[in-house]
FIROTOR-72099 format. One line per 2 residues: number of its first residue (from 0); their letters; for each residue x, y, z of C-alpha. Coordinates in steps of 0.25 Angstrom, whole numbers, plus 2048, in hexadecimal, padded with zeros to 3 digits. Layout:
NUM = A = X Y Z  ...
% end
This chain:
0 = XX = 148 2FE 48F  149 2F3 484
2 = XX = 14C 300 47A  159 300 480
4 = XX = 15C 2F0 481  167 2EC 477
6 = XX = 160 2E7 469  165 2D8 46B
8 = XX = 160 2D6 479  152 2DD 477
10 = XX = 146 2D1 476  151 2C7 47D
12 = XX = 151 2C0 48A  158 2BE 495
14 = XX = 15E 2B0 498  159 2A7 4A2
16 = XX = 151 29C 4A5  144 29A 4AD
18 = XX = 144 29B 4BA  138 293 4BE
20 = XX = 136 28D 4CD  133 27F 4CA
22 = XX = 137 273 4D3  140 26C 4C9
24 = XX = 148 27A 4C2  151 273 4B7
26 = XX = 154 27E 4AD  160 286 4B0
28 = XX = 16C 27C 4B2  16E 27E 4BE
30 = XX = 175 274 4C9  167 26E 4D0
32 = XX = 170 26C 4DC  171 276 4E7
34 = XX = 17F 27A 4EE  185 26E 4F8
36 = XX = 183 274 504  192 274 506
38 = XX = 194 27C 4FA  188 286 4FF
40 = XX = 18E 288 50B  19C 28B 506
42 = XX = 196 294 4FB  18E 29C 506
44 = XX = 19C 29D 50F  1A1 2A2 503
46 = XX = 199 2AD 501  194 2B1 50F
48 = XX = 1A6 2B4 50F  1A5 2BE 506
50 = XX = 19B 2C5 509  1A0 2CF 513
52 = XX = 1A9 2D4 507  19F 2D7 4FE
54 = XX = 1A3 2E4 4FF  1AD 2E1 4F7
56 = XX = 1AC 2DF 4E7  1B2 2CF 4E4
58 = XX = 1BD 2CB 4DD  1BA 2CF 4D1
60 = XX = 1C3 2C2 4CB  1BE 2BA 4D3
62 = XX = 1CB 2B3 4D3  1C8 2AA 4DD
64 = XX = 1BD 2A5 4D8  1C3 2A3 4CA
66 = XX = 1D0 29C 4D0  1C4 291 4D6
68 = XX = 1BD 290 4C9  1CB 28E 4C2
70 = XX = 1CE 282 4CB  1C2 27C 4C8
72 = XX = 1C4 27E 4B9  1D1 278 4B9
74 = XX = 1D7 287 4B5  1DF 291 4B9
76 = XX = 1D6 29E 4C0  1DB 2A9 4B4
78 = XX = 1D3 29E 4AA  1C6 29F 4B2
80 = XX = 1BD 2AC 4B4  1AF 2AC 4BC
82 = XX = 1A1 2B4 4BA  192 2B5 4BD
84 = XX = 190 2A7 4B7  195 2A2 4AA
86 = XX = 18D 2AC 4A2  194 2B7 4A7
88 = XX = 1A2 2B1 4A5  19C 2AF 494
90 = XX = 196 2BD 496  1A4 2C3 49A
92 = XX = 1AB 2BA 48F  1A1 2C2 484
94 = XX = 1A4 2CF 488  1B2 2CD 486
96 = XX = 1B4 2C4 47C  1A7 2C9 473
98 = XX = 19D 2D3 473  19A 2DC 466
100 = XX = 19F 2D8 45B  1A2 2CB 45F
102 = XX = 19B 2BB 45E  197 2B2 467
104 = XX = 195 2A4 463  18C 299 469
106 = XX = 186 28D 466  177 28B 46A
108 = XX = 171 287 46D  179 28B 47A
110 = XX = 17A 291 487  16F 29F 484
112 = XX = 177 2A8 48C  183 2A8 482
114 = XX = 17A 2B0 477  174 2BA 482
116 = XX = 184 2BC 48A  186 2BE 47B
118 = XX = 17C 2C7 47A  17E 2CF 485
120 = XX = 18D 2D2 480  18A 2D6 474
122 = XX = 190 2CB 46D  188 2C5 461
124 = XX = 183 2B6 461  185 2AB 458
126 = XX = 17F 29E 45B  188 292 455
128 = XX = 17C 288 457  17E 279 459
130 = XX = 17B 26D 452  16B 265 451
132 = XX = 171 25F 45F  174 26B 465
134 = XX = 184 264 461  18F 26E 45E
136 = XX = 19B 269 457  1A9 26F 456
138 = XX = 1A7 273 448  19B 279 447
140 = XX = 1A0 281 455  1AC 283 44A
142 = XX = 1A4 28A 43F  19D 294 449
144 = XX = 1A7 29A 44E  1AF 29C 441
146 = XX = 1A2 2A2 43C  19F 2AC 447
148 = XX = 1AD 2AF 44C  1A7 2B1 45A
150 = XX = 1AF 2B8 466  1A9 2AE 472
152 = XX = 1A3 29F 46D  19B 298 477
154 = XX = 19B 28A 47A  194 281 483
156 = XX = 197 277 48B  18F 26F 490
158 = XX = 186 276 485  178 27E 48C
160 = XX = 16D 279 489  171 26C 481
162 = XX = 17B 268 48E  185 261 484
164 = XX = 195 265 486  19C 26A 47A
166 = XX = 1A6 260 473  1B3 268 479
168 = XX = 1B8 268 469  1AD 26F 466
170 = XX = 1B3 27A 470  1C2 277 46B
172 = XX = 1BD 279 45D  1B9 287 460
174 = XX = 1C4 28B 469  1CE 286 45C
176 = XX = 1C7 292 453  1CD 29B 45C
178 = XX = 1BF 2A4 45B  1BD 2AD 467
180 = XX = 1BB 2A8 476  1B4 29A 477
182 = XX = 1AC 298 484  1A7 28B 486
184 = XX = 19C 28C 492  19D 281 49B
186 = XX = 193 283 4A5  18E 274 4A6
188 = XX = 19B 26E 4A4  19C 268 4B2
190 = XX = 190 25E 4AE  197 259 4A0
192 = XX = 196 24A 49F  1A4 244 4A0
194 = XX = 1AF 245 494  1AA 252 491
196 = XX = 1B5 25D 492  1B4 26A 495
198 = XX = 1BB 276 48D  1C3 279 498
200 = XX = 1CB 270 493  1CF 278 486
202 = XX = 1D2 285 48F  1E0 284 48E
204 = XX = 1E5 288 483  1D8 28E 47E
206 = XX = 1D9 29D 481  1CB 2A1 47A
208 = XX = 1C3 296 484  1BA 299 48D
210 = XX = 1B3 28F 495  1A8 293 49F
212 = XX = 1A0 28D 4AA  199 28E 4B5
214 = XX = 192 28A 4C4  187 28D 4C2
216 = XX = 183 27E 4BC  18E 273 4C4
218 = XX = 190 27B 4CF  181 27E 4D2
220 = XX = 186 28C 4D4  17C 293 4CB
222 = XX = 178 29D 4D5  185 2A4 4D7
224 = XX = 187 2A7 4C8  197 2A2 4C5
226 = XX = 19C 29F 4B7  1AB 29E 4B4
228 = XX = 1B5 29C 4A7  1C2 296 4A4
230 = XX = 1C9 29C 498  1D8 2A1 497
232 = XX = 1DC 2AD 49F  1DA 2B9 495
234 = XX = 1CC 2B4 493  1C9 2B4 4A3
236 = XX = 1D0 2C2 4A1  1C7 2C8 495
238 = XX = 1B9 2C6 49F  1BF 2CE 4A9
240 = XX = 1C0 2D9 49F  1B0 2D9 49E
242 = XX = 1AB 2D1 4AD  1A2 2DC 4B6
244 = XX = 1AD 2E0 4C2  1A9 2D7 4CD
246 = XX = 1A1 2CF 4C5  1A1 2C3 4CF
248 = XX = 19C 2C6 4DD  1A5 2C2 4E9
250 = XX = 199 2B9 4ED  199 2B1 4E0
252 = XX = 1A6 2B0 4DF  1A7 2AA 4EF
254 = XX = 19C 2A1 4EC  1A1 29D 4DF
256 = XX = 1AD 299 4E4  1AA 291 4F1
258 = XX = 1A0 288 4E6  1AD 287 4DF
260 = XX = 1B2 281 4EB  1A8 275 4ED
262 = XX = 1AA 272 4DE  1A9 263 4E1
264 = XX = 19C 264 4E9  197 26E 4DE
266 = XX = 198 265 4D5  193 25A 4DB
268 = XX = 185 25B 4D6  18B 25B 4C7
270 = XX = 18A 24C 4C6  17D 24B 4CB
272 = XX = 177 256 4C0  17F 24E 4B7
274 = XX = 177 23F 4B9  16A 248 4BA
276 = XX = 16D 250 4AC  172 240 4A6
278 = XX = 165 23B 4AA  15D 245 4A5
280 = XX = 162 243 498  162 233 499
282 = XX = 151 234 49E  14D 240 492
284 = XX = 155 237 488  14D 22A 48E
286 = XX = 13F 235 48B  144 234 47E
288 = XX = 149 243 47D  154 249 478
290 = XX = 15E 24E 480  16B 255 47E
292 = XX = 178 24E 486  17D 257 491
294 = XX = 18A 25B 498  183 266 4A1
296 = XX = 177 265 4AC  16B 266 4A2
298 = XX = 165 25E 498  160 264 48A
300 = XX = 154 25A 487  148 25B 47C
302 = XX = 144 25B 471  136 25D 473
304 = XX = 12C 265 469  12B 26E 476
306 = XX = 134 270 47F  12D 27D 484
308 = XX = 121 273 488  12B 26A 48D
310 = XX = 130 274 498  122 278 49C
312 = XX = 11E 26B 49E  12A 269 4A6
314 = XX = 129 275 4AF  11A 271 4B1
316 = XX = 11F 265 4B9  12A 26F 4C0
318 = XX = 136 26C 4B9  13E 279 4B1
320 = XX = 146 275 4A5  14D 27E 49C
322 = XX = 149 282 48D  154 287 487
324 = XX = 14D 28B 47B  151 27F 472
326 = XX = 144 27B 46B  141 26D 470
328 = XX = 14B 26D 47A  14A 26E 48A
330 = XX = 156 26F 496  156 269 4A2
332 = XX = 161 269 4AC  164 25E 4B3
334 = XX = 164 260 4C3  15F 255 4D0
336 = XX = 15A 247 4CE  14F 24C 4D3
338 = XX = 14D 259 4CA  14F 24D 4BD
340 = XX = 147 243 4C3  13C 24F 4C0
342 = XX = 13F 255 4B3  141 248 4AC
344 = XX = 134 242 4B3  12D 24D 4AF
346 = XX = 135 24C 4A0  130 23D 4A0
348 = XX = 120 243 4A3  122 24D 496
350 = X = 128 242 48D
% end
């Protein structure tokens, strides 16, 4: 059926990283930690109450949930609106904001799913790029967007796959051209290193802002599929125009918001990913590598003449990294003492 495919999607394909059962799987950001068991439980509670009414469709708001993710936020519920993961709230954000006719601007190298949600909505591509160190400074942010004029400008922070946080005037200088919405995706931002601001700060008073995030990363909630967005009311209100009806199940919806709950013993494990992500960097530096600084829970690390070797050699000993396609470069996310203690023995065997 490929005659009938759309030109730009035919030879392309889909996203995803290897799923491979290996003993130490450290390629996909995830939280390493499981639930606590007191989180489990309430979650299952949770769940197991709604499902007698599953003959009923959800709120299709999800009003509740939104007014507990708001509170976390430090927002007001009309700023915040919820979906199937962050990539469907950026998805939703595309269809309303751009499509044909209309520019989406990124900086790579990036976070991949930007180009394909682009993709997918019909809206064309530009890569800004980045600096030899995978830097981006507010000026050269600047001069991209008063080239292309886009509709929606993607910013990261903390940046995938380089896991450094953007400089929050990098954003501000944006947000001052007054070009189209700005969303500055912050699914790592729970692991930034101290001192480093998130642009939630700049939401008042910016009404083109958009700042998403997630749980699938902090909240080791990955499973449930549940991102959100803070931006000003008529923002929140332009998604619905485009959201499928019902687009959150009643079950994710109970569960999200009993993990929204147990915040405090969610994020618990944060800490802890934080001191295994420092010390990866600290031990690959000591090996003599280069390695990007990081605000998230992964490590960008190389250069080696052959990263793809690199990764092989690493899954032979049963450990999964991530190559993200940069030429020299591999990813490793950080997870358990005992998850690091391998891949970096294994890293000091290959050096």
């Amino acid at each position: 059926m490929s005659e009938f495919l759309r030109e730009e999607l035919k030879g392309r394909s889909a996203y995803g990283a290897p799923q491979i059962d290996v003993p130490v799987r450290l390629n996909t950001n995830e939280n390493s930690y499981p639930l606590p068991p007191e989180v489990a439980q309430a979650v299952m509670k949770a769940i197991e109450e709604e499902v007698t009414g599953l003959n009923r469709y959800p709120d299709r708001d999800a009003l509740e949930l939104r007014k507990d993710l708001a509170d976390y936020l430090g927002v007001t519920p009309e700023r915040v609106w919820a979906a199937n993961g962050s990539n469907e709230v950026q998805q939703q954000l595309l269809q309303a904001f751009a499509g044909p006719g209309r520019v989406a601007l990124g900086f790579g190298p990036a976070y991949s799913m930007h180009p394909l949600l682009a993709l997918g909505t019909a809206t064309a591509w530009v890569d800004g790029g980045r600096g030899a160190g995978f830097e981006l400074s507010a000026e050269h942010a600047v001069e991209q967007v008063r080239r292309h004029r886009p509709a929606v400008t993607f910013l990261c922070s903390p940046n995938n796959p380089t896991g450094t946080a953007l400089p929050l005037e990098v954003a501000e200088a944006v947000l001052e051209e007054r070009q189209g919405i700005v969303v500055v995706d912050e699914a790592y931002a729970e692991f930034r290193r101290p001192g480093t601001l998130s642009a939630l700060s700049l939401l008042s008073g910016c009404p083109q802002l958009v700042v998403t995030r997630t749980m699938s990363k902090a909240f080791a909630f990955a499973g449930v599929r549940l991102g959100y967005m803070a931006a000003d009311p008529p923002i929140v209100e332009a998604v619905q125009l485009v959201r499928l009806p019902y687009h959150l199940s009643a079950l994710t919806q109970a569960a999200a918001r009993a993990a929204v709950a147990h915040t405090d013993a969610l994020l618990g494990t944060v800490e802890a990913i934080k001191r295994q992500r420092d010390r990866i960097v600290e031990t690959l530096r000591a090996l003599g590598l280069t390695v990007a600084d990081s605000d998230a829970n992964f490590v960008l690390f190389g250069r080696f003449e052959d990263q793809k070797l690199v990764w092989r050699r690493l899954l032979d000993r049963g450990i999964l990294v991530r190559d993200v396609g940069l030429e020299g470069w591999l990813r490793v996310t950080a997870g358990t003492p005992e998850q690091t203690d391998a891949f970096l023995e294994a890293m000091k065997e290959l050096a």
